[in-house]
NUNUSE-688815 format. One record per residue (C-alpha): x, y, z; residue in three letters. Coordinates in pm, whole numbers. Layout:
BEGIN
{pt {X; Y; Z}; 'ALA'},
...
***
This chain:
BEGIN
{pt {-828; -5528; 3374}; 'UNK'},
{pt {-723; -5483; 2986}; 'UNK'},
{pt {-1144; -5472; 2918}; 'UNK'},
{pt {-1174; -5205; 3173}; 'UNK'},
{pt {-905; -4998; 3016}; 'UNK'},
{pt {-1050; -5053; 2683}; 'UNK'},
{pt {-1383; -4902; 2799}; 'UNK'},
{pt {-1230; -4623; 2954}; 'UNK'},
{pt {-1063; -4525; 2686}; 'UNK'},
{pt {-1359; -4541; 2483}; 'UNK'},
{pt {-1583; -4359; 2725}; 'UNK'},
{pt {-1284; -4073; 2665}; 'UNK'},
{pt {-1227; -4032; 2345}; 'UNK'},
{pt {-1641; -4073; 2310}; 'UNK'},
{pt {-1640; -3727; 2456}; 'UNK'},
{pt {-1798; -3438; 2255}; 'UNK'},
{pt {-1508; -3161; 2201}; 'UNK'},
{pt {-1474; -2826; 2365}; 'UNK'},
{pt {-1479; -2583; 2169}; 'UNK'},
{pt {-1314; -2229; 2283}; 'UNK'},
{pt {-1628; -2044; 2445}; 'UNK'},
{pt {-1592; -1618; 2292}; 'UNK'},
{pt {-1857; -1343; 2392}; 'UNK'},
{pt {-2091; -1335; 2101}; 'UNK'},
{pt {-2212; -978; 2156}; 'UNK'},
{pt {-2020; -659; 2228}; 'UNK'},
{pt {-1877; -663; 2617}; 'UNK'},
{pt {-1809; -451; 2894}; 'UNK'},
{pt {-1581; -580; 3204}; 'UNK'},
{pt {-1666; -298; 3478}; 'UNK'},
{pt {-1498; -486; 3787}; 'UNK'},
{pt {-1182; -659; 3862}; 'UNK'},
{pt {-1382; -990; 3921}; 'UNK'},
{pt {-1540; -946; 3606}; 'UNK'},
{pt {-1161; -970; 3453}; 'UNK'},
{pt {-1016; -1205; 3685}; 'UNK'},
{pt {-1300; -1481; 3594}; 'UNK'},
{pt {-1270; -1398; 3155}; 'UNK'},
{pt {-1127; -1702; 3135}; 'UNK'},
{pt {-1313; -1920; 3379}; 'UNK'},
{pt {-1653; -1738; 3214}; 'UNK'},
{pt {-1542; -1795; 2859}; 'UNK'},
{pt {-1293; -2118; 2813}; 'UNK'},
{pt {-1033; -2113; 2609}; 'UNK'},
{pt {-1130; -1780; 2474}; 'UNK'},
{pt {-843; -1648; 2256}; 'UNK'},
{pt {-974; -1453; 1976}; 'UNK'},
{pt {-1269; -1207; 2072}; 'UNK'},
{pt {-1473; -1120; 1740}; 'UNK'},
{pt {-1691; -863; 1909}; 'UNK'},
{pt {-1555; -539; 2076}; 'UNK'},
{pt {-1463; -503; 2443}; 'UNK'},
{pt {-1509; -285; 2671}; 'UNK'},
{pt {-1320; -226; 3001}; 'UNK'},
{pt {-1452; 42; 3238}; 'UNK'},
{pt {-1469; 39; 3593}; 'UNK'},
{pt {-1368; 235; 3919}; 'UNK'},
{pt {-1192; -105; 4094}; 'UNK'},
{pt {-1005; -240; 3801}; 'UNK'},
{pt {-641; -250; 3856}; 'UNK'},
{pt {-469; -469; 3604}; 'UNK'},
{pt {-562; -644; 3315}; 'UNK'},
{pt {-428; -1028; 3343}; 'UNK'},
{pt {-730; -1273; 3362}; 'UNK'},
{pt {-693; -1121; 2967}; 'UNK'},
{pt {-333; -1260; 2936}; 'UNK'},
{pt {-448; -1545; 2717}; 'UNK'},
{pt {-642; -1314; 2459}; 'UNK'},
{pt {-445; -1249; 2126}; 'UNK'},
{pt {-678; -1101; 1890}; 'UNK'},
{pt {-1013; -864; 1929}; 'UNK'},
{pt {-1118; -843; 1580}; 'UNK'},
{pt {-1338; -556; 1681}; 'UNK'},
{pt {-1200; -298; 1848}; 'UNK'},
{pt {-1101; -248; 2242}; 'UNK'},
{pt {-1212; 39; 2406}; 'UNK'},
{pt {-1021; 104; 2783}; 'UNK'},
{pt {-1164; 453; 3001}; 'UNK'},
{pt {-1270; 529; 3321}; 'UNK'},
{pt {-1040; 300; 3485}; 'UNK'},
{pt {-904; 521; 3799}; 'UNK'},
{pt {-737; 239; 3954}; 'UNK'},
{pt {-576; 84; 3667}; 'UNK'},
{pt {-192; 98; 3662}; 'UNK'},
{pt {-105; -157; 3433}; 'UNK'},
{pt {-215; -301; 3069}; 'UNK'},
{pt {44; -574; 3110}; 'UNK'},
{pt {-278; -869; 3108}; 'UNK'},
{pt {-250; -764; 2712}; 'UNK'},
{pt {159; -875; 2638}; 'UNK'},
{pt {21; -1181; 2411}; 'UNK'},
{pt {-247; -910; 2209}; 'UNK'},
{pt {-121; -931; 1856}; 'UNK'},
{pt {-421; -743; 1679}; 'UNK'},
{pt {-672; -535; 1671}; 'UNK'},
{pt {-922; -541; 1392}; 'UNK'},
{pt {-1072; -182; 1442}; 'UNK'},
{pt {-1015; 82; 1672}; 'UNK'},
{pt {-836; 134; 2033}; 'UNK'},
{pt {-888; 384; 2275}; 'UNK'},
{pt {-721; 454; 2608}; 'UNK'},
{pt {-940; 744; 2804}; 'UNK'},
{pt {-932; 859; 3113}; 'UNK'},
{pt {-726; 607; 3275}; 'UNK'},
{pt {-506; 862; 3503}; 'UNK'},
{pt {-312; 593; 3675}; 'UNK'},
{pt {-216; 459; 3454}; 'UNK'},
{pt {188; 576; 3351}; 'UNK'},
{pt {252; 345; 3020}; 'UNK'},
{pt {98; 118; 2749}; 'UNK'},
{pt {361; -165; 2849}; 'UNK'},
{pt {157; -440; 2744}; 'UNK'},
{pt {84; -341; 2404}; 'UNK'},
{pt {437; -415; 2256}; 'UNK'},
{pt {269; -647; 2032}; 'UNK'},
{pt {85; -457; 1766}; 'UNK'},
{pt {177; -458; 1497}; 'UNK'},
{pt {-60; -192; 1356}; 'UNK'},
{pt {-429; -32; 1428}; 'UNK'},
{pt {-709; -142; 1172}; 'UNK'},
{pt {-896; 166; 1283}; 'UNK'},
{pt {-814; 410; 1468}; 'UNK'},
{pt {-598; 483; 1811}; 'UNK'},
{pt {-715; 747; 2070}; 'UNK'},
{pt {-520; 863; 2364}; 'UNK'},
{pt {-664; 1132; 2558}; 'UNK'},
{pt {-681; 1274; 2904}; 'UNK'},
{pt {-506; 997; 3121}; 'UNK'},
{pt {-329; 1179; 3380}; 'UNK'},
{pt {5; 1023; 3449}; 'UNK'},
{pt {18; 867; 3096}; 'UNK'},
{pt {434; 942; 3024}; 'UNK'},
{pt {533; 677; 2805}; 'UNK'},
{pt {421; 537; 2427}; 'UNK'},
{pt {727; 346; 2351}; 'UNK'},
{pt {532; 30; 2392}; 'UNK'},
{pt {386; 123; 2061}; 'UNK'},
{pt {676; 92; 1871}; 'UNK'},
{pt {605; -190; 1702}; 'UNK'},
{pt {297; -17; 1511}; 'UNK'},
{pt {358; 120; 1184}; 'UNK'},
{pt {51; 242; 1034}; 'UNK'},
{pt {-256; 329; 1170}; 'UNK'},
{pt {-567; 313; 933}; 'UNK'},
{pt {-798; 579; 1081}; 'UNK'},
{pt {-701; 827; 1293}; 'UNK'},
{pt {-438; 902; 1551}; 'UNK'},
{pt {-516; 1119; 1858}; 'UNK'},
{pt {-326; 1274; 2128}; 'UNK'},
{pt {-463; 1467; 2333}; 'UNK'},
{pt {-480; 1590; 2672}; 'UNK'},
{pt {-210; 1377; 2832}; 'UNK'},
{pt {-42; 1650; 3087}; 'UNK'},
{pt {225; 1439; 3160}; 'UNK'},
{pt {350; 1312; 2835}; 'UNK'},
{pt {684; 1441; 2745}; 'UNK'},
{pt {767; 1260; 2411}; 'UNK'},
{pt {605; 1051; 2136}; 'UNK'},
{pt {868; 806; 2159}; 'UNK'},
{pt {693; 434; 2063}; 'UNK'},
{pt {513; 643; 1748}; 'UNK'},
{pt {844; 619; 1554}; 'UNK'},
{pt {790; 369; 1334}; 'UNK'},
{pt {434; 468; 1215}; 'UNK'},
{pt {455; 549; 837}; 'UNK'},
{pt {85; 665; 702}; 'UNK'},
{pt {-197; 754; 910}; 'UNK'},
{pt {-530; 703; 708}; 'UNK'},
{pt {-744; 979; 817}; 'UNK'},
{pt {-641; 1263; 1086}; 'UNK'},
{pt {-347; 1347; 1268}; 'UNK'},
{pt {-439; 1546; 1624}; 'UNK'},
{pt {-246; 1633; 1859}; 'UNK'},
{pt {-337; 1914; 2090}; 'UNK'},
{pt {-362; 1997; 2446}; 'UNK'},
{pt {-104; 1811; 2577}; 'UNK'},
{pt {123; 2072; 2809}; 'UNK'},
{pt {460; 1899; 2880}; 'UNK'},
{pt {494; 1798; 2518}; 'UNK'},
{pt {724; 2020; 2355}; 'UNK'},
{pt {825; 1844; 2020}; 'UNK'},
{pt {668; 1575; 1793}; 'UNK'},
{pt {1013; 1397; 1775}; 'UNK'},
{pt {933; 1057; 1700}; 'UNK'},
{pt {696; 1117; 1431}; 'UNK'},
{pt {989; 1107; 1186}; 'UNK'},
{pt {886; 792; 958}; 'UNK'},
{pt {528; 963; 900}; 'UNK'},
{pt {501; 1040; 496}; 'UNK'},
{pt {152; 1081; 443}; 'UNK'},
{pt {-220; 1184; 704}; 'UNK'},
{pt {-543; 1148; 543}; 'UNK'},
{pt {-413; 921; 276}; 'UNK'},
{pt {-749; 708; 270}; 'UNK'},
{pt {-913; 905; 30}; 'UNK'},
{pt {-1281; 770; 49}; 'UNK'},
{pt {-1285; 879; 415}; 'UNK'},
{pt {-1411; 1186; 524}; 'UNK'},
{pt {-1243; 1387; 814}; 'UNK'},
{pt {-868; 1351; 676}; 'UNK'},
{pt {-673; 1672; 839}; 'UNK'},
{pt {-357; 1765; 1056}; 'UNK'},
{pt {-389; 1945; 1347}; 'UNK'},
{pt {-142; 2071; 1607}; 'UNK'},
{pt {-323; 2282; 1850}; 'UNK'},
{pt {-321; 2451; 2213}; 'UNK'},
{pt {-6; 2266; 2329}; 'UNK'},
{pt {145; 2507; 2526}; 'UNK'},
{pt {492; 2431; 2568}; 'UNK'},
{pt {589; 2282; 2211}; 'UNK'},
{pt {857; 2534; 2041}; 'UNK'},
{pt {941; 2354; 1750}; 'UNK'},
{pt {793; 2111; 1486}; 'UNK'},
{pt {1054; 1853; 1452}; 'UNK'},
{pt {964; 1501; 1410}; 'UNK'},
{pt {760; 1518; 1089}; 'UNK'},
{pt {1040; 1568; 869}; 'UNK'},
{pt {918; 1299; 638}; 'UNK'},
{pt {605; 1420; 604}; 'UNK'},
{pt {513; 1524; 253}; 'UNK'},
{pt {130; 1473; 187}; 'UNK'},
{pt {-168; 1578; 400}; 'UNK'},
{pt {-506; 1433; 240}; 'UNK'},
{pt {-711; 1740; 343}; 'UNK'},
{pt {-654; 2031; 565}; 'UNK'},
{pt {-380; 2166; 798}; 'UNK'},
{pt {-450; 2375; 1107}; 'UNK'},
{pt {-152; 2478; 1353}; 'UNK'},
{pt {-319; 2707; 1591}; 'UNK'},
{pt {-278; 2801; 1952}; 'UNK'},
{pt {66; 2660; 2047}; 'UNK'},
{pt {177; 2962; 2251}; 'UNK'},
{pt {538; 2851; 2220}; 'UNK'},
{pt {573; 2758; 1889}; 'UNK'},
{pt {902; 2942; 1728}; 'UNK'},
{pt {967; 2733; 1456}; 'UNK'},
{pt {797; 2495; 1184}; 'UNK'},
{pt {1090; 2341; 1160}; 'UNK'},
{pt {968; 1990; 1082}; 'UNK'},
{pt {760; 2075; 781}; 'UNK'},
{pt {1045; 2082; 508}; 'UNK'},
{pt {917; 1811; 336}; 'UNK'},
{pt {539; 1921; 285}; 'UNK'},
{pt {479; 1971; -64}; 'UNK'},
{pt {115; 1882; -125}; 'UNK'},
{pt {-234; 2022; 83}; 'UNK'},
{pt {-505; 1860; -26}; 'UNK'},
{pt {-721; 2135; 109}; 'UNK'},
{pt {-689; 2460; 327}; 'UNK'},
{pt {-342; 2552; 517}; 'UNK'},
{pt {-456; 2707; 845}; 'UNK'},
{pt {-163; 2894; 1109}; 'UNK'},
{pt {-306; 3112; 1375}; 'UNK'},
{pt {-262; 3222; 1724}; 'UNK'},
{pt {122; 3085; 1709}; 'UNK'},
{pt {264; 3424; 1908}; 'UNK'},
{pt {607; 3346; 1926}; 'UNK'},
{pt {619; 3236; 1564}; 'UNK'},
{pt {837; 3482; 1319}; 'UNK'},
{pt {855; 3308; 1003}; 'UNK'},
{pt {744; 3014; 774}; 'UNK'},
{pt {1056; 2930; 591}; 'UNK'},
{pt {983; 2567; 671}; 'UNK'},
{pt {679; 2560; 409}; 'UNK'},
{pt {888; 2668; 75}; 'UNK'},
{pt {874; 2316; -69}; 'UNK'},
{pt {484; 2306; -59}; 'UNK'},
{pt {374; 2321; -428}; 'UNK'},
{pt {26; 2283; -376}; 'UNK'},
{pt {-283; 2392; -130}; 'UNK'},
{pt {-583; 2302; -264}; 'UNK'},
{pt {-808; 2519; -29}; 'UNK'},
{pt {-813; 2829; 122}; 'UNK'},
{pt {-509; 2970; 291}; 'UNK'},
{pt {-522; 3142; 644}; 'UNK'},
{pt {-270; 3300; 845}; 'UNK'},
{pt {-425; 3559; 1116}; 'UNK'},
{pt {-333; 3660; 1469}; 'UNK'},
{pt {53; 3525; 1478}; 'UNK'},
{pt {162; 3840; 1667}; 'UNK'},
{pt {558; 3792; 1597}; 'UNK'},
{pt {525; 3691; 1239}; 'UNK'},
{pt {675; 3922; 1044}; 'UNK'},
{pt {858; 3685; 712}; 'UNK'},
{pt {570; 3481; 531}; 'UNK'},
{pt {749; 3496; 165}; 'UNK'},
{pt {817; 3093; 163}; 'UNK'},
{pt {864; 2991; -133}; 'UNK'},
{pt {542; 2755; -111}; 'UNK'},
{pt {318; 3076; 27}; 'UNK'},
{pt {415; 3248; -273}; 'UNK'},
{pt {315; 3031; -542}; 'UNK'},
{pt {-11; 3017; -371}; 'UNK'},
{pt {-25; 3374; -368}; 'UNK'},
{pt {54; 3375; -780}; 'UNK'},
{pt {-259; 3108; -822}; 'UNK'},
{pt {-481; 3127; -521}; 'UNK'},
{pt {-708; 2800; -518}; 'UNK'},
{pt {-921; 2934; -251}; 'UNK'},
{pt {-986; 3277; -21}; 'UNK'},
{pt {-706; 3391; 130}; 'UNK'},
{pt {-708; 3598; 475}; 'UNK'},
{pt {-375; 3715; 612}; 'UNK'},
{pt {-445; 3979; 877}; 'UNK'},
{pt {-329; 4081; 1265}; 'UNK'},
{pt {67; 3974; 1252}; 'UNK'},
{pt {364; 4166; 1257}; 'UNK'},
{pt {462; 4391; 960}; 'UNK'},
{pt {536; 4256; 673}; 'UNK'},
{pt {304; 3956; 697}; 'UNK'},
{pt {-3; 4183; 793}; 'UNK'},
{pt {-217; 4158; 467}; 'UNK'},
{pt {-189; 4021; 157}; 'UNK'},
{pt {6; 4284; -2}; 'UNK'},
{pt {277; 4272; 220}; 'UNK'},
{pt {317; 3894; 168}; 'UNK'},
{pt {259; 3978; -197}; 'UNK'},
{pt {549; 4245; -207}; 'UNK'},
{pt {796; 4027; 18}; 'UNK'},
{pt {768; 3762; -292}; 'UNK'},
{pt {807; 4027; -566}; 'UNK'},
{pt {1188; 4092; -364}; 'UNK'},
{pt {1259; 3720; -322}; 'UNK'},
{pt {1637; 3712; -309}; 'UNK'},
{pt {1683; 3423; -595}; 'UNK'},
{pt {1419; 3258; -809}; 'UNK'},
{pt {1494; 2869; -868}; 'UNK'},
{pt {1367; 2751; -1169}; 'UNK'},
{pt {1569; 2450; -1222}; 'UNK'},
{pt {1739; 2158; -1024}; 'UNK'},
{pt {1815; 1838; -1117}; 'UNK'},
{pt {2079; 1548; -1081}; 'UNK'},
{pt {2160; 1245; -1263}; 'UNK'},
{pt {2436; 979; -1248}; 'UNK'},
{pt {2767; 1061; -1440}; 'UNK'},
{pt {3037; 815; -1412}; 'UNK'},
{pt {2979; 664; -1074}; 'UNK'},
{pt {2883; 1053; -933}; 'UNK'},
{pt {2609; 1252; -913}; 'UNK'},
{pt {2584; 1571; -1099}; 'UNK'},
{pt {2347; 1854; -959}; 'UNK'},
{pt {2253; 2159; -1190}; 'UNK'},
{pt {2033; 2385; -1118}; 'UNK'},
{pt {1931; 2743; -1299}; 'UNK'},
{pt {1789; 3049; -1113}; 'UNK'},
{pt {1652; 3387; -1249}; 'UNK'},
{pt {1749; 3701; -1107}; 'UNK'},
{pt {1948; 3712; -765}; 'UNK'},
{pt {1952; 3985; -488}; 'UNK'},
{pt {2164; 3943; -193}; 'UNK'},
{pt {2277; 3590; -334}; 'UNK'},
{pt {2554; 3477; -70}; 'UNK'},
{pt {2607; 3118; -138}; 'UNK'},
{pt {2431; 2757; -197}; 'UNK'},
{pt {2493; 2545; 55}; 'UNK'},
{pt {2471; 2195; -120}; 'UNK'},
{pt {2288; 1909; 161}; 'UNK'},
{pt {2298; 1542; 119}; 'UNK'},
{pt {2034; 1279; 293}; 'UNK'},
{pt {1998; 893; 225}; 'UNK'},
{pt {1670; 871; 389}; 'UNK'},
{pt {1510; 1215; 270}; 'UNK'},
{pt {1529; 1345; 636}; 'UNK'},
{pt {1831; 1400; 752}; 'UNK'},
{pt {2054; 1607; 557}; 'UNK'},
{pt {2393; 1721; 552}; 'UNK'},
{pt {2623; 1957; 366}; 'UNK'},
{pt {2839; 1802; 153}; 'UNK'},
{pt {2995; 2153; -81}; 'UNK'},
{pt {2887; 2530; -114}; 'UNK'},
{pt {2900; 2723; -479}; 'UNK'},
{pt {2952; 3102; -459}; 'UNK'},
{pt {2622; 3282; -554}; 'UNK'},
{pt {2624; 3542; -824}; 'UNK'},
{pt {2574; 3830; -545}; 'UNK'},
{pt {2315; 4059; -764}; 'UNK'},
{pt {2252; 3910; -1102}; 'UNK'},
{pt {1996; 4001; -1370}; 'UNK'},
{pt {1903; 3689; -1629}; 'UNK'},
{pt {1939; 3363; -1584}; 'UNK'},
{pt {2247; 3168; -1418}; 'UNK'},
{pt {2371; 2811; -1445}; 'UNK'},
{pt {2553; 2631; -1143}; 'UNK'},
{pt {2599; 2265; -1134}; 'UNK'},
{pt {2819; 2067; -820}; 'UNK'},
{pt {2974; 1681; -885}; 'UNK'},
{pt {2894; 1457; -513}; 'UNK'},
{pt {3183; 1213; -623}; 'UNK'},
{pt {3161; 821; -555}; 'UNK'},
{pt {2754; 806; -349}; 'UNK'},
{pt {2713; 442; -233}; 'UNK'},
{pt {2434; 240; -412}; 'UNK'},
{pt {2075; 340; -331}; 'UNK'},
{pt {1902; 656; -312}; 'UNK'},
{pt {2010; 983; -250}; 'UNK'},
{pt {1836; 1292; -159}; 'UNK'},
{pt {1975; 1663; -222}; 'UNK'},
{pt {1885; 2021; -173}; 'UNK'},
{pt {1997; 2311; -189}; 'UNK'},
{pt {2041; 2613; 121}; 'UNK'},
{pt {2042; 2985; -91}; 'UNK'},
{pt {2189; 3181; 202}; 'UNK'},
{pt {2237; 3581; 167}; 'UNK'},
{pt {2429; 3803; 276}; 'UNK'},
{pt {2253; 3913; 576}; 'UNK'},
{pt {2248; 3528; 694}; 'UNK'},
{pt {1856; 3479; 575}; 'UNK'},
{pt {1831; 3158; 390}; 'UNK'},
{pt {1605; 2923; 214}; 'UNK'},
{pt {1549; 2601; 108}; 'UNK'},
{pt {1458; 2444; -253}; 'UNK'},
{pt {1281; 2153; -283}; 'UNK'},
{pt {1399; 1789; -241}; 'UNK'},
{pt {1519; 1580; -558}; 'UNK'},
{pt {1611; 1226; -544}; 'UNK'},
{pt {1904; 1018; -787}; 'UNK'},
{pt {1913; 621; -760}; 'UNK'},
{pt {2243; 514; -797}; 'UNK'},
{pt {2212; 114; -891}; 'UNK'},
{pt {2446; -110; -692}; 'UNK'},
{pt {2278; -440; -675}; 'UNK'},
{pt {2242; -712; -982}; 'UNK'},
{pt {1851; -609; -990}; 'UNK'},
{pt {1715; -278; -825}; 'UNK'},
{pt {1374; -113; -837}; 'UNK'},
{pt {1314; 246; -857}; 'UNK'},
{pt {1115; 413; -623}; 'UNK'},
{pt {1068; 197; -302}; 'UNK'},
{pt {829; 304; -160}; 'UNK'},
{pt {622; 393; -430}; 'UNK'},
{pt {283; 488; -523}; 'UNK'},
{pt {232; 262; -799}; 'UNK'},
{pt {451; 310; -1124}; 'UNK'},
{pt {792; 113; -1052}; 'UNK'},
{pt {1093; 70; -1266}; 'UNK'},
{pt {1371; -237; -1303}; 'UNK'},
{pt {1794; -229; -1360}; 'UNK'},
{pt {1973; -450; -1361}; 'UNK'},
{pt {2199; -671; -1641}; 'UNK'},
{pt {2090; -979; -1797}; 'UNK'},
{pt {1728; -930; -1713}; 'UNK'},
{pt {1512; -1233; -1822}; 'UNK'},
{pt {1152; -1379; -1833}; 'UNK'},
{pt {874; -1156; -1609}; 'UNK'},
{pt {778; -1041; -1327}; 'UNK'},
{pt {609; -1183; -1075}; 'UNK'},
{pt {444; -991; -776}; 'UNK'},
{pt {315; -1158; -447}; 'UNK'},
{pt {169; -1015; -142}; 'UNK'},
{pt {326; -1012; 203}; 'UNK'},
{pt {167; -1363; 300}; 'UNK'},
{pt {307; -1469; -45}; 'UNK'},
{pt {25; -1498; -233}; 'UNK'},
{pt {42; -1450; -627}; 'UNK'},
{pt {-65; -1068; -736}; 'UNK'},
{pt {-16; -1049; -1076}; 'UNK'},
{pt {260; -1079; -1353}; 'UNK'},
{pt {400; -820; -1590}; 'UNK'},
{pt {535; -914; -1896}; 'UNK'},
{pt {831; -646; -2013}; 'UNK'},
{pt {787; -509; -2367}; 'UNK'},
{pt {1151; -406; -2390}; 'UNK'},
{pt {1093; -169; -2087}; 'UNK'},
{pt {1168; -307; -1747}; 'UNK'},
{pt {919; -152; -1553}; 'UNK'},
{pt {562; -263; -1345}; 'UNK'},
{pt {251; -53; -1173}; 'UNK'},
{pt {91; -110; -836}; 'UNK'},
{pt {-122; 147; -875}; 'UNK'},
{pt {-426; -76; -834}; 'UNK'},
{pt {-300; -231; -520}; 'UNK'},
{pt {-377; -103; -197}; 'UNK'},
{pt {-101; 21; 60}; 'UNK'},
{pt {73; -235; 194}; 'UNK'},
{pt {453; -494; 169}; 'UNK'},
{pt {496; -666; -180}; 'UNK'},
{pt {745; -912; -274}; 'UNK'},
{pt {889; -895; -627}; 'UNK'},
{pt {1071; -1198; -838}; 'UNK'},
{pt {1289; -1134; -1151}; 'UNK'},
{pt {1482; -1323; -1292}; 'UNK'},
{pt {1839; -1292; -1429}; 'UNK'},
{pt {2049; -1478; -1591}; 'UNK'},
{pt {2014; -1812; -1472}; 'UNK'},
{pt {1843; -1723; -1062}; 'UNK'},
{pt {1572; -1529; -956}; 'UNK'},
{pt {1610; -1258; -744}; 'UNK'},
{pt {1324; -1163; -485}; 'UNK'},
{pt {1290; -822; -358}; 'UNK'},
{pt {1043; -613; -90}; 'UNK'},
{pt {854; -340; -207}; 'UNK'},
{pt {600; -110; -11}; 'UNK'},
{pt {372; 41; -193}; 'UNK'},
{pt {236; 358; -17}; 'UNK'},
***
């Protein structure tokens, strides 16, 4: 008995090993069956390193996939009439390139995707039907190539896209009727920020019921162009306060409900050509931001077929000359555990009142004092406001010019760090230089990456400071020591 045992045993553990079975060429699943049998067909198949395809009129649900967690390729899912559910995907934790969802019109969510953590390509979503609901993509929070949404006639919010922070090439969203906001696009900074890619723009375009802009407050950087055309609702650009930089041509036409572009005075720089045509009700074009363009054009300009005063060039031109205050100065710095804000302008017409707003996260602001304006005032004028006792961190501030008549405007956005921690760095994020305070600072500093791999070290020369500007976007960890512990602290560098 004991020498039969013994051989048995040997016989088993004599047995080659099975290895997980993968598709070794790109695949397309075009039937249920097809799905149902993935892991009969390919054992212990877990990681796919080719891309996928799924396409077929009978496929209903996805989970003969349930035990795949990674497709290092990308995962393309369209034409799928009868699919109602992406739930076969809950244990999907990456995708190396890009995603699309096409044409899947029963489908009414992306439950099943609450994994992802973030798109190594790009992520498409276009013309599924019944598609509502994206808040299974809330976990994603950047996307390296582009983002599309488009033609989704049922899709009522952007809900699940709130936590996505940069978008490496474009930004499109057009066509889609019941969407009438971008709400949930608040964490996006920067679109088009890979700058060795071509095709880097932000479009909003033909969506038919969207009045208002709101949900890219924190947007301040577009790699290339920006195009806003067709949205036959569109009242407002409310959303675009924090835009200051155009890396190429600024684009608004065929908006006919839109009257002004007050939104746009913190832009400082287009770097293309500027176009606003065929914006029936817009009659107030004299941001701030249009009008430094207008002093140094980078590029052709066409402004034609709006309302008066925004019907050519000189009338934009003009409305500038009469701007009711010039800002030019505003700044704050820490005084004795507050904040002091000065600013300076030069000549004032109409000047009301400054309405002084406070944000900790650059977004959302809030007043927090007014000043009295100098009514109208030739020359310069000083005005400077205390914010008394901020809590440790960083603060954002700007400033509301109201006049008389109620018309307003906003400056742009300046930030004070106010230390409260034994070590703090200065900005975070940041997009590469990065300063240190703190007391009793010792020895150097050490950066690793998110996995916690050693980056580099910087040795301080009596300034407390690093760069990152040779790193690519992404989480750091930083260690400095003080006094007689180290301190490690997260940094994103942008």
């Amino acid at each position: 008995m004991k020498r039969s045992m013994f051989l048995f045993l040997a016989v088993l553990f004599s047995l080659p090993r099975i290895e997980a079975q993968c598709p070794g060429a790109p695949i397309t699943l075009s039937t249920q069956a097809q799905i149902n049998n993935f892991p009969t067909n390919y054992p212990g198949c877990t990681e796919i390193g080719v891309s996928v395809t799924i396409q077929g009129n009978n496929i209903t649900n996805l989970n003969g996939l349930s035990n795949v967690t990674s497709i290092t390729k990308s995962l393309f899912i369209l034409n799928n009439p009868a699919l109602t559910s992406l739930n076969g995907l809950s244990n999907l934790s990456n995708i190396g390139v890009e995603l699309t969802i096409d044409n899947d019109d029963a489908l009414t969510s992306l439950s099943g995707l609450n994994n992802l953590p973030f798109i190594g390509g790009s992520l498409d979503i276009s013309n599924n039907a019944l598609l509502s609901d994206l808040t299974a993509l809330s976990g994603v929070d950047h996307v390296n190539g582009y983002l599309g949404i488009s033609f989704n006639p049922a899709l009522v919010t952007l809900n699940g896209l709130n936590n996505v922070a940069t978008i490496g090439r474009y930004l499109q969203i057009n066509n889609n009727n019941a969407l009438t906001s971008l709400n949930s696009l608040n964490n996006l900074t920067g679109v088009g920020i890979n700058a060795a890619t071509t095709g880097r723009y932000l479009s909003i375009g033909s969506n038919p019921n969207m009045t208002t802009l709101n949900g890219l407050n924190s947007l301040a950087t577009v790699g290339a162009q920006v195009d806003i055309a067709g949205n036959a609702k569109l009242a407002t650009l409310g959303g675009l306060t924090s835009l200051s930089s155009i890396n190429g041509y600024l684009s608004i036409t065929n908006n006919p409900k839109l009257t002004n572009l007050d939104e746009l005075a913190n832009i400082t720089s287009i770097a293309g050509n500027l176009t606003i045509a065929s914006n029936s009700m817009l009659s107030d074009c004299a941001a701030q931001g249009i009008c430094n363009y207008l002093s140094n054009p980078t590029g052709s300009i066409a402004i034609a077929s709006n309302a008066v005063g925004c019907n050519s060039v000189a009338q934009v031109q003009a409305a500038c000359a009469v701007a009711p205050v010039r800002l030019i100065a505003f700044s704050g710095k820490n005084e004795a555990g507050a904040v002091l804000l000065n600013w300076k302008t030069a000549d004032e017409y109409n000047n009301a009142f400054f309405q002084i707003e406070h944000s900790t996260d650059g977004t959302r602001f809030r007043p927090i004092g007014q000043v009295n304006g100098n009514n109208d005032a030739s020359g310069t004028s000083d005005y400077s406001f205390m914010h008394m006792q901020p809590a440790g961190g960083a603060h954002y501030y700007r400033l509301k010019q109201v006049d008389f008549d109620g018309a307003f405007e906003y400056s742009p956005i300046i930030s004070v760090f106010v230390r409260e921690k034994d070590v703090e760095i200065y900005p975070n994020p940041t997009h590469g230089p990065v300063s240190v305070y703190g007391d009793d600072l010792e020895g150097s500093i050490r950066v690793f990456d998110f996995t916690g791999n050693f980056i580099k070290e910087f040795q301080p020369d009596g300034i407390w400071s690093f760069d990152l500007s040779d790193q690519v976007a992404g989480v750091y960890f930083v260690e400095i020591q003080t006094g007689n512990h180290n301190t490690m602290t997260r940094i994103v560098k942008e």
